[in-house]
PDB file of N, CA, C and O in Angstrom:
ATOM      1  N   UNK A   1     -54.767  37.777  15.490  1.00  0.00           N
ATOM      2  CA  UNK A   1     -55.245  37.793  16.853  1.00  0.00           C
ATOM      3  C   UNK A   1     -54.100  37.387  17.787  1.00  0.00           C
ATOM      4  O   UNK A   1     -53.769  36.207  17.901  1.00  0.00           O
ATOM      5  N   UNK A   2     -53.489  38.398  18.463  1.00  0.00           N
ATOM      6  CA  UNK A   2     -52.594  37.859  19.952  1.00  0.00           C
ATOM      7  C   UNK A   2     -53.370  36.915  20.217  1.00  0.00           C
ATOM      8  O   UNK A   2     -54.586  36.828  20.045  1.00  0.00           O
ATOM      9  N   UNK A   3     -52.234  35.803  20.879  1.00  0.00           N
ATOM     10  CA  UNK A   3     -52.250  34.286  21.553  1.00  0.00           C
ATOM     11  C   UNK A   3     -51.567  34.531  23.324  1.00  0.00           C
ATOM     12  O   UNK A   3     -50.569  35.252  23.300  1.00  0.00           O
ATOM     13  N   UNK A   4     -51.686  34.385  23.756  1.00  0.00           N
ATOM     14  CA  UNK A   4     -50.745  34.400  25.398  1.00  0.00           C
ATOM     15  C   UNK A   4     -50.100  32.801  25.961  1.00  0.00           C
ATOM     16  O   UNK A   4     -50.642  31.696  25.985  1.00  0.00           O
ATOM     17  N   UNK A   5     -49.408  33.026  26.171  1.00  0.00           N
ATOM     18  CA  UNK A   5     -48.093  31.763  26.491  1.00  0.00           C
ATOM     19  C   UNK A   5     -47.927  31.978  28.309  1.00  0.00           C
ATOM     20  O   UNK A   5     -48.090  32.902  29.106  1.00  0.00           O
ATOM     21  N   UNK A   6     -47.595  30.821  28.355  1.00  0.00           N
ATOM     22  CA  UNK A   6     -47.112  30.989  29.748  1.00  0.00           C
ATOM     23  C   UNK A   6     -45.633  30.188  29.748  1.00  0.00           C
ATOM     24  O   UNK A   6     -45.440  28.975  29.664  1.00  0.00           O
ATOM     25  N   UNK A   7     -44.553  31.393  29.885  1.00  0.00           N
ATOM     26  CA  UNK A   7     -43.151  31.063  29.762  1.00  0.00           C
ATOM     27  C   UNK A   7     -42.770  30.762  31.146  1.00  0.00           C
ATOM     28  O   UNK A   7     -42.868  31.482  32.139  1.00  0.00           O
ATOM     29  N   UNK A   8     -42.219  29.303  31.008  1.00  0.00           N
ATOM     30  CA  UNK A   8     -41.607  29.148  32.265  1.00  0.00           C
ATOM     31  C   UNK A   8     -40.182  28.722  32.174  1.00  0.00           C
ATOM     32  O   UNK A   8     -39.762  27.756  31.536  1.00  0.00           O
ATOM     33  N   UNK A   9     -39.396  29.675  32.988  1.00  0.00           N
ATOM     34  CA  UNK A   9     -38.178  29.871  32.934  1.00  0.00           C
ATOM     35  C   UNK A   9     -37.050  29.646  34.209  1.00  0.00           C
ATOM     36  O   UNK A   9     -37.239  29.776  35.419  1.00  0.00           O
ATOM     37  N   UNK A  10     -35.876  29.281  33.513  1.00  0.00           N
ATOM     38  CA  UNK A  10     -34.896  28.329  35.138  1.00  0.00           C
ATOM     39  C   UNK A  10     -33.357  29.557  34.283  1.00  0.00           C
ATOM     40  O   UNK A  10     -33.217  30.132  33.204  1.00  0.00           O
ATOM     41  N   UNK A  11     -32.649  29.431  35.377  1.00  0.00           N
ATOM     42  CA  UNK A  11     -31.323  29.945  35.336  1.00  0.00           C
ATOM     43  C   UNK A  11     -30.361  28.965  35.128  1.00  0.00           C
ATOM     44  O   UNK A  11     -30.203  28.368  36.193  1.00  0.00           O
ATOM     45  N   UNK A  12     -29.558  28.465  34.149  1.00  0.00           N
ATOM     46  CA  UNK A  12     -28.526  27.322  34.158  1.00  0.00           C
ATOM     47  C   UNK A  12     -27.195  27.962  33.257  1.00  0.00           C
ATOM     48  O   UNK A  12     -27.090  28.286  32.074  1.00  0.00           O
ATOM     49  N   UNK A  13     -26.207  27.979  34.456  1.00  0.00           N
ATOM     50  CA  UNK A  13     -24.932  28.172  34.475  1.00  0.00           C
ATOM     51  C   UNK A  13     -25.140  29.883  33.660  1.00  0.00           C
ATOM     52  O   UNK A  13     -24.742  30.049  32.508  1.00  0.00           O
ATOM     53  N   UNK A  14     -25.765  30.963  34.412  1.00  0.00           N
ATOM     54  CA  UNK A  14     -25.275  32.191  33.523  1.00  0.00           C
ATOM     55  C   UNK A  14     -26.730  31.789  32.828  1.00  0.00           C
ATOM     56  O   UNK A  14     -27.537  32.710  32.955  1.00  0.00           O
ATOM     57  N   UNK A  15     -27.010  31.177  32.455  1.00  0.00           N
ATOM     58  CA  UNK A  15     -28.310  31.324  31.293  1.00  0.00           C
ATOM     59  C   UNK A  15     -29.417  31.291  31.592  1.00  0.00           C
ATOM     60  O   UNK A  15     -29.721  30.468  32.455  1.00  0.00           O
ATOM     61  N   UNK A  16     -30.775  32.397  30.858  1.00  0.00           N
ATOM     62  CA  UNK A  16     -32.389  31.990  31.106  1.00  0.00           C
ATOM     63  C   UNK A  16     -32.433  30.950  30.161  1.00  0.00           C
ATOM     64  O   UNK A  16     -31.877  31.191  29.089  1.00  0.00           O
ATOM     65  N   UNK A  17     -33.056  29.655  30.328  1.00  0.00           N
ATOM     66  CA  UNK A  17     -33.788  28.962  29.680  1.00  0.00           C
ATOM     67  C   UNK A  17     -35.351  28.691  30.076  1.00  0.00           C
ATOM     68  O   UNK A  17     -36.034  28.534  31.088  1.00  0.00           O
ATOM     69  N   UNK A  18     -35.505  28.736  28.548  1.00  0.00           N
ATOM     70  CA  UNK A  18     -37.628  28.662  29.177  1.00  0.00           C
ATOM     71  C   UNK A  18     -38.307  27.500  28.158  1.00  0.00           C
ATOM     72  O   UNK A  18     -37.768  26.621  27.485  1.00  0.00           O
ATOM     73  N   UNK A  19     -39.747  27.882  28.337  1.00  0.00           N
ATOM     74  CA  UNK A  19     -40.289  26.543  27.266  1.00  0.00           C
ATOM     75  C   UNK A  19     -41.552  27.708  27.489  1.00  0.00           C
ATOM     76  O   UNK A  19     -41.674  28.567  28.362  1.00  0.00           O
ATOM     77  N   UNK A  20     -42.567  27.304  26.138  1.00  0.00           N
ATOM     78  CA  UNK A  20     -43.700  28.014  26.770  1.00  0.00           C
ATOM     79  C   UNK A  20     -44.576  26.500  27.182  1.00  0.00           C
ATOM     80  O   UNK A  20     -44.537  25.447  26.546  1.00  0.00           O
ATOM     81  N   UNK A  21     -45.369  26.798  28.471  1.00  0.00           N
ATOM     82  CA  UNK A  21     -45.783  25.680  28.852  1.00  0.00           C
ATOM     83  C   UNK A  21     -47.058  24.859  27.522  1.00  0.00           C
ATOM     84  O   UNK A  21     -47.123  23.681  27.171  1.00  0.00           O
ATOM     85  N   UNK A  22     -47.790  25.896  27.135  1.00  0.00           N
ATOM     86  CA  UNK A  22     -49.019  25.243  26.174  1.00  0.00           C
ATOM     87  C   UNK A  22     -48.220  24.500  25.108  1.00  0.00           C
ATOM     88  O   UNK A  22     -48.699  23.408  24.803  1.00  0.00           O
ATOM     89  N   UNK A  23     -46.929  24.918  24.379  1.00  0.00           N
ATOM     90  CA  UNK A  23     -46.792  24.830  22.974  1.00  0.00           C
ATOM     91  C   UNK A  23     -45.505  23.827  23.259  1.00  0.00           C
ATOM     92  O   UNK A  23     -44.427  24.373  23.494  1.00  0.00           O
ATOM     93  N   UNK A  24     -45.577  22.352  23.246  1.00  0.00           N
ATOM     94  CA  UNK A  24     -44.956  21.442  23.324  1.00  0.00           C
ATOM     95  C   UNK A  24     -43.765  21.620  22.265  1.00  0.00           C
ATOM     96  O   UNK A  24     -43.904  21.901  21.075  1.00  0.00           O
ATOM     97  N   UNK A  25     -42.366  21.359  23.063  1.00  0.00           N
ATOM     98  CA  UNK A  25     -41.193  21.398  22.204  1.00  0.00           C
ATOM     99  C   UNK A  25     -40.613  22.925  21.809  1.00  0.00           C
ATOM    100  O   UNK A  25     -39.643  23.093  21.070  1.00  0.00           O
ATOM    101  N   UNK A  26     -41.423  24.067  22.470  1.00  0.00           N
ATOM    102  CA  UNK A  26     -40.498  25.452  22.397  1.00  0.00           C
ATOM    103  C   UNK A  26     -39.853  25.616  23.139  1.00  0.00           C
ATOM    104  O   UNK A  26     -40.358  25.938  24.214  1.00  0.00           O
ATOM    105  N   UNK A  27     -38.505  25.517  23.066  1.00  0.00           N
ATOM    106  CA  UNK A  27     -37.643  25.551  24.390  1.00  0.00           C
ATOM    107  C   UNK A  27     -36.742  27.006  23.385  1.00  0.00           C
ATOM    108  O   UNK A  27     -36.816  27.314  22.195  1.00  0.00           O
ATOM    109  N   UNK A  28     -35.924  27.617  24.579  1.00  0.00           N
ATOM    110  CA  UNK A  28     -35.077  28.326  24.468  1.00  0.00           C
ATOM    111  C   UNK A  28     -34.029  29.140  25.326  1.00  0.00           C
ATOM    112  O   UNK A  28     -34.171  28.826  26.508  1.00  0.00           O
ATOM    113  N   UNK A  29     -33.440  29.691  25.224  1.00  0.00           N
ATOM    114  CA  UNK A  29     -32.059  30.155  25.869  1.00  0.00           C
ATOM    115  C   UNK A  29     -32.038  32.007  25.530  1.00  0.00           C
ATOM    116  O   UNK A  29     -32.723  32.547  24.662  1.00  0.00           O
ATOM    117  N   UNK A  30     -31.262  32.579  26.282  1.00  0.00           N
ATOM    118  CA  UNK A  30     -31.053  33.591  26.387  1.00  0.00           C
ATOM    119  C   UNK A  30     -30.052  34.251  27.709  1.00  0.00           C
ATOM    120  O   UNK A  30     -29.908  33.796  28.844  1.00  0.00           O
ATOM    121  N   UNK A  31     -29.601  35.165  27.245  1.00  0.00           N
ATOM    122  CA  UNK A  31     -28.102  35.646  28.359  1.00  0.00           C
ATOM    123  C   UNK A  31     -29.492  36.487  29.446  1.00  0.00           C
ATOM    124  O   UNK A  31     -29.726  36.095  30.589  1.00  0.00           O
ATOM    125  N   UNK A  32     -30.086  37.395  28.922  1.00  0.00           N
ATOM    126  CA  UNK A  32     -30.746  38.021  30.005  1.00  0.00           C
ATOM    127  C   UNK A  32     -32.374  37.293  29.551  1.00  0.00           C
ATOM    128  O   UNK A  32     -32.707  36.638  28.563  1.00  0.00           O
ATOM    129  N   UNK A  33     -33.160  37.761  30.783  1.00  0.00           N
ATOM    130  CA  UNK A  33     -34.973  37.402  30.104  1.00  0.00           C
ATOM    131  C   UNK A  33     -34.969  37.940  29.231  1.00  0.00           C
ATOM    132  O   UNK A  33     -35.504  37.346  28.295  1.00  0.00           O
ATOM    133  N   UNK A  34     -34.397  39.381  28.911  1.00  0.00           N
ATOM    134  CA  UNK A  34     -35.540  40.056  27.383  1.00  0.00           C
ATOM    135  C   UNK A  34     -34.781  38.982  26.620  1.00  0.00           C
ATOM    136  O   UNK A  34     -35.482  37.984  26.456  1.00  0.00           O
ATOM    137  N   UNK A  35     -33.333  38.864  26.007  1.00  0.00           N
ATOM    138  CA  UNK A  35     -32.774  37.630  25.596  1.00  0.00           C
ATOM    139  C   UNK A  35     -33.835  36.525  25.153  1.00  0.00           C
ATOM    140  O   UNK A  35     -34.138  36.123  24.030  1.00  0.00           O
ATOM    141  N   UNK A  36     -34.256  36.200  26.316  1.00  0.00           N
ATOM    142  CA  UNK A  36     -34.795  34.439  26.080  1.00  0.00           C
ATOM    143  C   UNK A  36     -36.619  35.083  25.778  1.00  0.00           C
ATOM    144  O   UNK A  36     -37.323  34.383  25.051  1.00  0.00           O
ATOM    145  N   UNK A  37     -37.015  35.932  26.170  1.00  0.00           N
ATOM    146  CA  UNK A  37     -38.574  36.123  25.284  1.00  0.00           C
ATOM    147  C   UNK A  37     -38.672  36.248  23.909  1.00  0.00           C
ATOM    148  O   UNK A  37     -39.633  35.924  23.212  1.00  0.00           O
ATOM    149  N   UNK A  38     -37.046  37.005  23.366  1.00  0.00           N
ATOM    150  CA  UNK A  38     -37.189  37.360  21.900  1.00  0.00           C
ATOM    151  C   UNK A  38     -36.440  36.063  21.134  1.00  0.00           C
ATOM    152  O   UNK A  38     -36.648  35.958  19.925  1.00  0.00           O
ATOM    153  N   UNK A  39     -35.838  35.373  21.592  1.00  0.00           N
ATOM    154  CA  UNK A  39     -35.463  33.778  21.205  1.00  0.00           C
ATOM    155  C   UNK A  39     -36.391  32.680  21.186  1.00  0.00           C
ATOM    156  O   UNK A  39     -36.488  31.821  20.309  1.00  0.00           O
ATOM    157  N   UNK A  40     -37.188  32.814  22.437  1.00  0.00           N
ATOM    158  CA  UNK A  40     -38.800  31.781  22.485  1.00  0.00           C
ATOM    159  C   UNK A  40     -39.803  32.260  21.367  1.00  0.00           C
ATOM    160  O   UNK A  40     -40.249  31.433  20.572  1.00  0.00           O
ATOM    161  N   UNK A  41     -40.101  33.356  21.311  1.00  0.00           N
ATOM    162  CA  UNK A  41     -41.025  33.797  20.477  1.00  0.00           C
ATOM    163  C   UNK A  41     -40.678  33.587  19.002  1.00  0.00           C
ATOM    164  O   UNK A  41     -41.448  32.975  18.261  1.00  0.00           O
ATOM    165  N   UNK A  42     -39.068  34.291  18.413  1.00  0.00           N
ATOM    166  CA  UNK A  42     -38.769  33.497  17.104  1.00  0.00           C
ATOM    167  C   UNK A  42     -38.720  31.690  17.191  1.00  0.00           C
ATOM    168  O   UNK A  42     -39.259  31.086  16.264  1.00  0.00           O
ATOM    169  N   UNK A  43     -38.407  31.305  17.731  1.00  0.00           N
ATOM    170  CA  UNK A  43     -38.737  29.628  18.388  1.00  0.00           C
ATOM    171  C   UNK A  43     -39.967  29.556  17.861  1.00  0.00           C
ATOM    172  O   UNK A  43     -40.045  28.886  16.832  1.00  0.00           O
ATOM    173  N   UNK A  44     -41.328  30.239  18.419  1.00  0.00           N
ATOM    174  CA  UNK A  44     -42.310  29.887  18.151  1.00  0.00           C
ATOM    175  C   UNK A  44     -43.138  30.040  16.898  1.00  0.00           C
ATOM    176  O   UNK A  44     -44.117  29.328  16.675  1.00  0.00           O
ATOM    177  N   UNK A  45     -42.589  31.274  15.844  1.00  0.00           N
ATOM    178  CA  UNK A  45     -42.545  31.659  14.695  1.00  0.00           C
ATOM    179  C   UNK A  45     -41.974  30.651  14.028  1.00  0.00           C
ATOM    180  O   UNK A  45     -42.663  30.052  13.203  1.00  0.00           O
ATOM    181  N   UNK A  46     -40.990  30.370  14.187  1.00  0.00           N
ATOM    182  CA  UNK A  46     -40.618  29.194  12.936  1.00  0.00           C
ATOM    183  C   UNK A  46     -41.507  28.228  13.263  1.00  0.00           C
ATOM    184  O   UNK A  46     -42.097  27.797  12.272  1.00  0.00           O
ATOM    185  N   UNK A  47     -41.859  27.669  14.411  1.00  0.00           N
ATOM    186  CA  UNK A  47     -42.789  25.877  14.538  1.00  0.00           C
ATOM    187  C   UNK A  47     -44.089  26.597  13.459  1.00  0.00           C
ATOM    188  O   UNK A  47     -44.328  25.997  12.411  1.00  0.00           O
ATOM    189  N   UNK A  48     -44.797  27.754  13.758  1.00  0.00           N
ATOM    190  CA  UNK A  48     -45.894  28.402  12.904  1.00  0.00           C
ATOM    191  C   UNK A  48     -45.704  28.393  11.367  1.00  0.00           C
ATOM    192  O   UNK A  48     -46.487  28.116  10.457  1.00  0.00           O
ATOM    193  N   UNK A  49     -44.563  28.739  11.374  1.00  0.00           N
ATOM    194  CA  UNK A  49     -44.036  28.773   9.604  1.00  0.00           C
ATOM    195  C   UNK A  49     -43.875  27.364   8.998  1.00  0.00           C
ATOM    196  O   UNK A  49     -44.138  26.935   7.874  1.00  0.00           O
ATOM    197  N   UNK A  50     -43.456  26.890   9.891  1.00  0.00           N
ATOM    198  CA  UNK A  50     -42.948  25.371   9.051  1.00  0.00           C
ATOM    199  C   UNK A  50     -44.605  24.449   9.012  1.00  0.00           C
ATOM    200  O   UNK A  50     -44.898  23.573   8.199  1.00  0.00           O
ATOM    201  N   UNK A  51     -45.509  24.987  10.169  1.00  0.00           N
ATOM    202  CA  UNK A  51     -46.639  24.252  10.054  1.00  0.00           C
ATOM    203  C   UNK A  51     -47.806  24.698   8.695  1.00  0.00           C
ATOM    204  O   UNK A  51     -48.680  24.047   8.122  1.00  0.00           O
ATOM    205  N   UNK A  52     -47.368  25.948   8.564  1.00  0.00           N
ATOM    206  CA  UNK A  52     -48.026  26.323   7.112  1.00  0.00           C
ATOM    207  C   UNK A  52     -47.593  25.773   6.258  1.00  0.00           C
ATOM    208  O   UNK A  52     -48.525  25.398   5.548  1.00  0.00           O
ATOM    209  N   UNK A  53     -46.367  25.378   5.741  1.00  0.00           N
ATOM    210  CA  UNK A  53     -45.532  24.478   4.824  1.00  0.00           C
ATOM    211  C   UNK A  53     -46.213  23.311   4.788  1.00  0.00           C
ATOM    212  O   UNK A  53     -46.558  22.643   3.814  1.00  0.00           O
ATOM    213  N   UNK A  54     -46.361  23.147   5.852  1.00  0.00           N
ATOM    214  CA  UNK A  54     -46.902  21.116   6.182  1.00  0.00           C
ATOM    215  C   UNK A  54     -48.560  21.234   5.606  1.00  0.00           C
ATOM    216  O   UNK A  54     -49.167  20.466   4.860  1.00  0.00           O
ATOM    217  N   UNK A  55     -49.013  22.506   6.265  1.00  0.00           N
ATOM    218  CA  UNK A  55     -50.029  22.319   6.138  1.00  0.00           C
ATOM    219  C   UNK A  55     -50.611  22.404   4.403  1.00  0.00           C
ATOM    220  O   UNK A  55     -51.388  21.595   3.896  1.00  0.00           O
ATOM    221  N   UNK A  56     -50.039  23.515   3.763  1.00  0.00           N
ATOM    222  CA  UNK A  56     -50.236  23.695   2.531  1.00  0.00           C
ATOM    223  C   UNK A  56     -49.810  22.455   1.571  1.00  0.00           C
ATOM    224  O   UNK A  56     -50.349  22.367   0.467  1.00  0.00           O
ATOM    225  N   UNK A  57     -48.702  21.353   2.044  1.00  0.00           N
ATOM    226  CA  UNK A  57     -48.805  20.060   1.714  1.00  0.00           C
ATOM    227  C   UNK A  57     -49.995  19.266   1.462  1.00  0.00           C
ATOM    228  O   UNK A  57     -50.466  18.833   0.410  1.00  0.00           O
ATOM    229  N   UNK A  58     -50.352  19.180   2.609  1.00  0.00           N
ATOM    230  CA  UNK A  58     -51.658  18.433   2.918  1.00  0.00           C
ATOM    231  C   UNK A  58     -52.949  19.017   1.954  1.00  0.00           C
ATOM    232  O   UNK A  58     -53.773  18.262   1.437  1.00  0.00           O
ATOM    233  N   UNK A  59     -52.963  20.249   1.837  1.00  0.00           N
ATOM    234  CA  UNK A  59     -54.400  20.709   0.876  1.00  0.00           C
ATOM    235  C   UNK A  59     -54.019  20.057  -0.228  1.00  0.00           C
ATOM    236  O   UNK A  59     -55.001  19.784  -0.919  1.00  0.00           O
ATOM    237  N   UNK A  60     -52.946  19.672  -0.713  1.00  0.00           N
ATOM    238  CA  UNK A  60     -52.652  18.966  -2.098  1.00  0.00           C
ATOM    239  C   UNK A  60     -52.704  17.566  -2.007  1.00  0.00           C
ATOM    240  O   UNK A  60     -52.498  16.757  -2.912  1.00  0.00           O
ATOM    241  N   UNK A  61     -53.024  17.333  -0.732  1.00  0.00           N
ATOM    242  CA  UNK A  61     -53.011  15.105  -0.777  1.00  0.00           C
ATOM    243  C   UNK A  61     -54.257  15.201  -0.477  1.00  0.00           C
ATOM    244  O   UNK A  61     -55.038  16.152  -0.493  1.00  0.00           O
ATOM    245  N   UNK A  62     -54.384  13.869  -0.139  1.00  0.00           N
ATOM    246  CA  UNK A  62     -55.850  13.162   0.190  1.00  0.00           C
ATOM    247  C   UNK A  62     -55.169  13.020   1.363  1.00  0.00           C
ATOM    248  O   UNK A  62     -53.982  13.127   1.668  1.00  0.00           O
ATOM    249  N   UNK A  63     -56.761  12.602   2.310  1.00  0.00           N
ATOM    250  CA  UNK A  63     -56.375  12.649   3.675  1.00  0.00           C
ATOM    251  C   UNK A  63     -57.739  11.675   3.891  1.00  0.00           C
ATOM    252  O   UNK A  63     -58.862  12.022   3.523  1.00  0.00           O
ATOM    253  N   UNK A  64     -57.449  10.461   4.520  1.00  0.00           N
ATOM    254  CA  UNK A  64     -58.349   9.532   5.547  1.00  0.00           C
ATOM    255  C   UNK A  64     -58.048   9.154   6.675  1.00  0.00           C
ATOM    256  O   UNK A  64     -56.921   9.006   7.147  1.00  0.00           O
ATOM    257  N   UNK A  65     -59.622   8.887   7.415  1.00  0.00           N
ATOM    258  CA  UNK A  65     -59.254   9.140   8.482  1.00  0.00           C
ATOM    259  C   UNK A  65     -59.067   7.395   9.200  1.00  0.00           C
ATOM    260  O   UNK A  65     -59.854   6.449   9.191  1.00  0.00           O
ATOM    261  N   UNK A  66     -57.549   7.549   9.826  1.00  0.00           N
ATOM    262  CA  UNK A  66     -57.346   5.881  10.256  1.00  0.00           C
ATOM    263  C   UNK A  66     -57.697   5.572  12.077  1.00  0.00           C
ATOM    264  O   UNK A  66     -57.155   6.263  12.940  1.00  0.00           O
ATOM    265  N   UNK A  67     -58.289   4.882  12.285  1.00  0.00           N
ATOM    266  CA  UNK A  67     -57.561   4.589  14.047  1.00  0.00           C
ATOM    267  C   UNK A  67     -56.691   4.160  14.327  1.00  0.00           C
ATOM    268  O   UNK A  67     -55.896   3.752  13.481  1.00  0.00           O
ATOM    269  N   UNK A  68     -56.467   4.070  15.607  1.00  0.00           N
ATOM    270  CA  UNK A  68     -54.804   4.168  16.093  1.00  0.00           C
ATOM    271  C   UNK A  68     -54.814   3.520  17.744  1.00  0.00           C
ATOM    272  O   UNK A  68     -54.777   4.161  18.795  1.00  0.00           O
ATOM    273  N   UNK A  69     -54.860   2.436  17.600  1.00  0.00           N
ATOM    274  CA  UNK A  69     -54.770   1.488  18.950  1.00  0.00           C
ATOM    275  C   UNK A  69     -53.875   1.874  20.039  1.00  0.00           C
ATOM    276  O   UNK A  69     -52.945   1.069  19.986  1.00  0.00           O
ATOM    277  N   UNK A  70     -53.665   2.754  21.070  1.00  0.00           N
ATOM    278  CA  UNK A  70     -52.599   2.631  22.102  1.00  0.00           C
ATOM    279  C   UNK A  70     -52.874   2.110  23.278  1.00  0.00           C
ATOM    280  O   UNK A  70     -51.991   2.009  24.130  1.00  0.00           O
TER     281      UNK A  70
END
């Protein structure tokens, strides 16, 4: 199922850099926009890949649930 992002993007020195706003910690770079959509999006493919890794970890542990005072 397509997901939709909202890329927000600045010009620094010669460069697009963006982040997508929902998905905390995707940042990326690119010489032109198409550049920095096809750099954000693999950006966002690997955080997806590595979270299946993590996640397929976890089906193999135990998991309880703790609270957490802040």
């Amino acid at each position: 199922m397509p997901r939709s992002f909202t890329l927000e993007y600045w010009q620094d020195e010669g460069w697009f850099v963006g982040r997508l706003k929902e998905v905390p910690g995707i940042f990326s770079q690119g010489e032109t926009l198409e550049d920095l959509k096809v750099n954000i999006l693999e950006a966002y493919r690997l955080m997806i890949d590595e979270e299946k890794k993590v996640l397929s970890a976890v089906v193999k542990s135990r998991i309880k649930a703790i609270q957490v005072e802040v």
